[in-house]
C-alpha positions as CSV (number, residue, x, y, z in Angstrom):
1,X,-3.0,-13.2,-23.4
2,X,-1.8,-14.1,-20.0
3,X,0.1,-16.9,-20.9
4,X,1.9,-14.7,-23.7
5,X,2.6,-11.8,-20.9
6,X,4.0,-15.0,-18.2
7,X,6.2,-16.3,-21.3
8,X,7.9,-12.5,-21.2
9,X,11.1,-12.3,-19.2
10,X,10.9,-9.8,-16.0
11,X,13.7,-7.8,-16.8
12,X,12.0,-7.0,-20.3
13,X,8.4,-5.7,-18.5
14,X,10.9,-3.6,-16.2
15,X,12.5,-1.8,-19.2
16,X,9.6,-1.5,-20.9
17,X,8.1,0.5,-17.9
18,X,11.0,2.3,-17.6
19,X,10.5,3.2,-21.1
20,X,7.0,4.3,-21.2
21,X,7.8,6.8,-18.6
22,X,10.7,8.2,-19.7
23,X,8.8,8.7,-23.1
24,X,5.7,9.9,-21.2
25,X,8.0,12.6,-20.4
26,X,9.3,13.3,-23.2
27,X,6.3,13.8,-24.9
28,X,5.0,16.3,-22.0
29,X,8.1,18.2,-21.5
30,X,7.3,19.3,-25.5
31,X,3.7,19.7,-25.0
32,X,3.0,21.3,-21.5
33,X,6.2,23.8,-22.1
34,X,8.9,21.7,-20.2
35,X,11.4,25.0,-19.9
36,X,8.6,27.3,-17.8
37,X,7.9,23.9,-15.6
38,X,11.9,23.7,-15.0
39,X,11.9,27.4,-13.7
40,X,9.1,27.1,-11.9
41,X,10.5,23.8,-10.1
42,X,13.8,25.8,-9.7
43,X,12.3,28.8,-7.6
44,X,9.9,26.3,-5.9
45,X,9.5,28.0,-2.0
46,X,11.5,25.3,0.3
47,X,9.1,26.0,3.0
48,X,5.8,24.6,0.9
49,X,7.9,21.6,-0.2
50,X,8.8,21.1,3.7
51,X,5.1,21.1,4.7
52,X,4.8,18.5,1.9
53,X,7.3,16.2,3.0
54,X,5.4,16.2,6.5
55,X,2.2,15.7,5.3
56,X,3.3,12.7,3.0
57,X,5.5,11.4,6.1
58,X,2.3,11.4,8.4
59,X,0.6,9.5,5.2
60,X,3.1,6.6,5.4
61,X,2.5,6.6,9.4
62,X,-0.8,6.3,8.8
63,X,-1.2,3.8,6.3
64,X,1.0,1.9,8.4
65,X,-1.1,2.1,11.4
66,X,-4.0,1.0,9.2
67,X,-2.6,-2.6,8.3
68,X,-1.4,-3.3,11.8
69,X,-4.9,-2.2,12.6
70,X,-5.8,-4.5,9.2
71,X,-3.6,-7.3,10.0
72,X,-4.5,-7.8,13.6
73,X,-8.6,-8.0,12.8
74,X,-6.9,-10.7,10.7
75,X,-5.0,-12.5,13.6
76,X,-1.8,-11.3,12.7
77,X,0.3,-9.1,15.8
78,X,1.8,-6.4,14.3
79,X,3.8,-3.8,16.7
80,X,3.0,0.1,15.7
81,X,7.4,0.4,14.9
82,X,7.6,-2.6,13.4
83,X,4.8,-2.5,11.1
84,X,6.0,1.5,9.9
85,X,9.4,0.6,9.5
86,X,7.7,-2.5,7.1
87,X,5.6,-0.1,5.4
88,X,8.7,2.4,4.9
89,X,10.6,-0.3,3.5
90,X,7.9,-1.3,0.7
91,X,7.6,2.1,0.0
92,X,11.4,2.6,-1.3
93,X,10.9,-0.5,-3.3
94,X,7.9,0.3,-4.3
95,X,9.3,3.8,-5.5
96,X,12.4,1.8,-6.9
97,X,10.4,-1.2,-9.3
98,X,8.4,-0.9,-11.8
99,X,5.2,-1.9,-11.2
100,X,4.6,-0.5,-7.5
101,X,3.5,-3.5,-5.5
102,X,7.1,-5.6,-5.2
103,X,7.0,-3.7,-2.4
104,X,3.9,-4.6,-0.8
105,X,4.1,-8.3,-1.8
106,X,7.4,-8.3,0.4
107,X,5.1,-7.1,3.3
108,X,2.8,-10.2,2.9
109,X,5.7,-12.8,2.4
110,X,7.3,-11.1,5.8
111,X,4.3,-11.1,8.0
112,X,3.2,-14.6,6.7
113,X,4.6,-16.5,10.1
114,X,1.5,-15.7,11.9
115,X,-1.9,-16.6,9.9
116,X,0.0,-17.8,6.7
117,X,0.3,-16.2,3.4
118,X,-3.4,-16.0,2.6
119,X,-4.0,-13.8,5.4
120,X,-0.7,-11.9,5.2
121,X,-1.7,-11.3,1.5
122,X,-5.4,-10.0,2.4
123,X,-4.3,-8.1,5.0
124,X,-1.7,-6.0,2.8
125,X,-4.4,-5.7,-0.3
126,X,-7.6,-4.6,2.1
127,X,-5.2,-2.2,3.5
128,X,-4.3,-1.2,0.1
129,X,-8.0,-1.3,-0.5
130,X,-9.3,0.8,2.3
131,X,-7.1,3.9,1.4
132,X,-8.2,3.9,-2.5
133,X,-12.1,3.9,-1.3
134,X,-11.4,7.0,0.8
135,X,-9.7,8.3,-1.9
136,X,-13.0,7.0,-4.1
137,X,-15.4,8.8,-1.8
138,X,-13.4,12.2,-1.9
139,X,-13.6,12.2,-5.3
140,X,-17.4,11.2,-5.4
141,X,-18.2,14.2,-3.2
142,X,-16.3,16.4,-4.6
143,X,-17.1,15.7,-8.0
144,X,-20.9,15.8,-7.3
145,X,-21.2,19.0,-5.6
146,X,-18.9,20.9,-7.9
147,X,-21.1,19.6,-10.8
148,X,-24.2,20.6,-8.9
149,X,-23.0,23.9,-7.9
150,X,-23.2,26.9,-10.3
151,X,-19.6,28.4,-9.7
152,X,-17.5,24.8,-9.5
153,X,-15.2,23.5,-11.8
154,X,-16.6,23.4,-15.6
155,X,-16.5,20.6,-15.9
156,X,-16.3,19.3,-20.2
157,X,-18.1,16.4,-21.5
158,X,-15.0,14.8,-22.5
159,X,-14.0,14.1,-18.6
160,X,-17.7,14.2,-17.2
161,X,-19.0,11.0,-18.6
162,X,-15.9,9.4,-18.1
163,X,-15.6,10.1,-14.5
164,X,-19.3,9.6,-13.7
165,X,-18.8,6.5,-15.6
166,X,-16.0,5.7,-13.2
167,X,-18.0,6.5,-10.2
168,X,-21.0,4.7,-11.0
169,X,-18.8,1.1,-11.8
170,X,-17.2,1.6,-8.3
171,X,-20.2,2.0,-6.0
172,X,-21.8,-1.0,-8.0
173,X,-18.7,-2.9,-7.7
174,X,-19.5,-3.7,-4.0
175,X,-23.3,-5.5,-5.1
176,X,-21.3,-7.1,-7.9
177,X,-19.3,-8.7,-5.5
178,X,-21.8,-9.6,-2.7
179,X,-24.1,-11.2,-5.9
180,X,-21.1,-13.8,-6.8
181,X,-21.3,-14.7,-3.5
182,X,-24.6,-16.4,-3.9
183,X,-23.1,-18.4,-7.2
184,X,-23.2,-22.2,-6.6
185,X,-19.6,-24.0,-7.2
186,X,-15.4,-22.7,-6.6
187,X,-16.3,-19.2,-7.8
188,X,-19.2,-18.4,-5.1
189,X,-17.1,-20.1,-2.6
190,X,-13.8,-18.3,-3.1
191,X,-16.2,-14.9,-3.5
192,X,-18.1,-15.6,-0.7
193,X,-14.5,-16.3,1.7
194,X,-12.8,-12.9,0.4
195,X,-16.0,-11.0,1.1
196,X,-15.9,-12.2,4.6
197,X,-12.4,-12.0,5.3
198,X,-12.9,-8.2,3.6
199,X,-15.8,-7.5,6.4
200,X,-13.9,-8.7,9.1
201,X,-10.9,-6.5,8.4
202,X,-12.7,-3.4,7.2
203,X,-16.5,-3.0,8.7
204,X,-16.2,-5.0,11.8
205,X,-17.5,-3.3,15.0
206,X,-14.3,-3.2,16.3
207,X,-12.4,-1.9,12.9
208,X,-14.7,0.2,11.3
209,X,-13.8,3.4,13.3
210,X,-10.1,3.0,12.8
211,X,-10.1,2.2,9.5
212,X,-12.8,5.5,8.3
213,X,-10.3,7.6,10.5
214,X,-6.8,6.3,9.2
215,X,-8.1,6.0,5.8
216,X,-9.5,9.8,5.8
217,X,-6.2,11.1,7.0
218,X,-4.5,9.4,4.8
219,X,-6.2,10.6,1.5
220,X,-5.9,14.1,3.2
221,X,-2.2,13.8,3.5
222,X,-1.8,12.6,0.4
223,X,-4.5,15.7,-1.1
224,X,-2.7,18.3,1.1
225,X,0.7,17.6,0.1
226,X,0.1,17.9,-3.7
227,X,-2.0,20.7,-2.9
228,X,1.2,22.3,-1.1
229,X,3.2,21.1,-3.7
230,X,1.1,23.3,-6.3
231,X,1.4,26.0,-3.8
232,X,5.4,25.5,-4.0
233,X,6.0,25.7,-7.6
234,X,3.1,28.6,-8.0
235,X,-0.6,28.1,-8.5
236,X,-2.8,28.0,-5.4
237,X,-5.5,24.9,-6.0
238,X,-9.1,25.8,-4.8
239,X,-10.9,23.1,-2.3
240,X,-12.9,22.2,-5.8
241,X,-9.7,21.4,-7.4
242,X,-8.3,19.5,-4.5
243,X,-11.5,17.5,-4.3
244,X,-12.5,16.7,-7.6
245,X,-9.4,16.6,-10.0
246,X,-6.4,15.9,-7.6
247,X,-7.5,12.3,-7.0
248,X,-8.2,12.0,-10.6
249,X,-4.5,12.7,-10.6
250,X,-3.4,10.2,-8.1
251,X,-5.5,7.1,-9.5
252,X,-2.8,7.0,-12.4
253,X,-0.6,6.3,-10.3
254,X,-2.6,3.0,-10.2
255,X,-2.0,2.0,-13.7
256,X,1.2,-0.4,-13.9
257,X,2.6,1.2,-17.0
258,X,5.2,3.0,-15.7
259,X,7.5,2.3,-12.7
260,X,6.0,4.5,-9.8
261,X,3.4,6.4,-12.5
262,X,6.1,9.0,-13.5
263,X,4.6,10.0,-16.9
264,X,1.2,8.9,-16.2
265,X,0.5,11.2,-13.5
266,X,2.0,14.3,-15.1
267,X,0.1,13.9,-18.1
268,X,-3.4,13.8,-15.8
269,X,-1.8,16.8,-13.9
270,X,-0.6,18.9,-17.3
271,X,-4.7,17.9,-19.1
272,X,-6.7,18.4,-15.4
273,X,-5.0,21.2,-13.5
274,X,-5.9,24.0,-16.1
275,X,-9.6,23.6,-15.6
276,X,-9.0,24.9,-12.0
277,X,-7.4,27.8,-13.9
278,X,-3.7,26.7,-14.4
279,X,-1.1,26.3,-16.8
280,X,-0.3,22.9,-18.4
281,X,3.3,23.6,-17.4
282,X,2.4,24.9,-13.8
283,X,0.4,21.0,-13.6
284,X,3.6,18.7,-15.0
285,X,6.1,21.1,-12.6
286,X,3.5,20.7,-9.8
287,X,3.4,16.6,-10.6
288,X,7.2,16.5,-10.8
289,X,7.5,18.2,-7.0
290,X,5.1,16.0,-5.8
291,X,7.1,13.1,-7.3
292,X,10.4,14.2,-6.2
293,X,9.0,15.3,-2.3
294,X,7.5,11.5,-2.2
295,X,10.7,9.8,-2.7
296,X,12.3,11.8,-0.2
297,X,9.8,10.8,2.3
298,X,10.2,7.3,1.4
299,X,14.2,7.5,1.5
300,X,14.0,6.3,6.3
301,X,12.7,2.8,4.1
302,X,16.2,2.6,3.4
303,X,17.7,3.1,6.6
304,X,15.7,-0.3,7.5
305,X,16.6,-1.9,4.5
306,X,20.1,-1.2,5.5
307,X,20.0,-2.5,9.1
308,X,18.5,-5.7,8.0
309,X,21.3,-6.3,5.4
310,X,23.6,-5.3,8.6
311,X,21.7,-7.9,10.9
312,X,21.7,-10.6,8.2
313,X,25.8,-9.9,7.4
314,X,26.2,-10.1,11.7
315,X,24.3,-13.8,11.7
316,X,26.2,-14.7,9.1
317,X,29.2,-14.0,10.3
318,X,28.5,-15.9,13.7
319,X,27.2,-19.5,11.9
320,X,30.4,-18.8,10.2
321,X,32.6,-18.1,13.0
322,X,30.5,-21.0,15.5
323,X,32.7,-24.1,16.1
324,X,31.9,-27.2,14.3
325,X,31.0,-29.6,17.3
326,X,30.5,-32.7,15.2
């Protein structure tokens, strides 16, 4: 199967993503009432949608603090400006290509100078890593205590199982990966070298206490501004909500289907958001905010892309003007 999807030309994945969102949303504008979502998004409250922007601005600062912090437990020197301009950057081609990660991959190949690639490359995918547990563990707790506590979320068996399911593969993920280490040969060698370039980054002494505080404020920026976002457009979300099915939400994003997880995450928001009391249209117009407000707080990533294609055209244009002394 790999070897089939290698033999498939790039540009053909790209419009194939493309595709799947575009029909994603097609298919929910029909089914979630696309119309009421449209006026809903057209009387959205400015101010909401501001707080929003802020709180998913602060996010890309703080994720950005979080591989410097990453990198450098790594041995590679990152400065706090250049490594959030960096992170700005992937993030507008990240929002711009399919797939979501062309992005980060840049970030590795640009910070490779230090350590090398492999260390480049770990220190953009444990960075990666460390926001999605947070994430994880938000939605562990909040799905367990709204389960256990009469008055929660009612939560059906059609998503219960799933999600437990879900949790219960991730927190045994961590022995799963700690057992290959013990496995004679290449595969218990290259297990055991990740796991202790993963500790060193992540659960040091010295990184632990950054990375549990960048990696909690950055899953609450990212809850808060869809939760403001919700707030824009209409419905107020509960703390239950915001806990338990709002990261649900967010892990489609995840799944490299789409370009960005347009589609994907408004079909999560349209089938979750009404068990917290909302409309299907009030969920895809909240999705769609929270879509839109992102790429605007992505859109500085292009001011840098901009001054590096300026610095590049100025070098250029001194080799070419330089005498030829030969």
């Amino acid at each position: 199967m790999k070897d089939l999807i290698d033999t498939i030309p790039g540009w053909v994945l790209r419009v194939a993503q493309i595709a799947v969102a575009v029909g994603l949303m097609a298919l929910l504008w029909n089914a979630a009432d696309g119309p009421e979502a449209a006026r809903a998004l057209a009387s959205a409250h400015w101010g909401w949608l501001c707080l929003a922007l802020i709180a998913l601005s602060l996010q890309t600062v703080l994720s950005a603090l979080r591989w410097r912090l990453t990198a450098r437990q790594l041995g590679i020197s990152l400065g706090a400006g250049h490594a959030i301009a960096e992170y700005y950057l992937a993030q507008v081609v990240n929002q711009s290509l399919p797939g979501g990660m062309v992005g980060d991959a840049g970030r590795a190949v640009r910070a490779r100078g230090q350590a090398g690639l492999l260390a480049s490359g770990q220190a953009v995918v444990f960075e990666r890593l460390a926001g999605q547990i947070a994430m994880f563990a938000v939605l562990a707790v909040g799905f367990i205590v709204t389960l256990a506590i009469p008055g929660g979320l009612d939560w059906p068996d059609w998503l219960a199982l799933p999600v437990a399911l879900l949790l219960a593969c991730g927190l045994a993920l961590p022995f799963a990966l700690l057992w290959l280490t013990h496995l004679p040969g290449a595969l218990g060698r290259a297990t055991a070298g990740f796991w202790k370039a993963l500790h060193t980054a992540l659960a040091t002494r010295q990184a632990l206490p950054g990375q549990i505080g960048l990696s909690i404020g950055t899953a609450l920026c990212n809850l808060s501004a869809f939760a403001l976002c919700a707030r824009a457009v209409g419905p107020t979300l509960d703390l239950a909500a915001i806990t338990a099915l709002v990261p649900l939400i967010l892990f489609t994003m995840l799944i490299p289907i789409s370009i960005s997880g347009w589609g994907l995450r408004e079909g999560a928001a349209a089938a979750l958001l009404p068990l917290a009391g909302t409309s299907a249209s009030d969920g895809l117009a909240t999705s769609i905010a929270f879509g839109l407000v992102f790429i605007v707080a992505v859109l500085p990533g292009l001011a840098v892309l901009w001054r590096g294609a300026r610095r590049e055209r100025i070098l250029v244009g001194r080799t070419s003007a330089a005498p030829d002394r030969r």
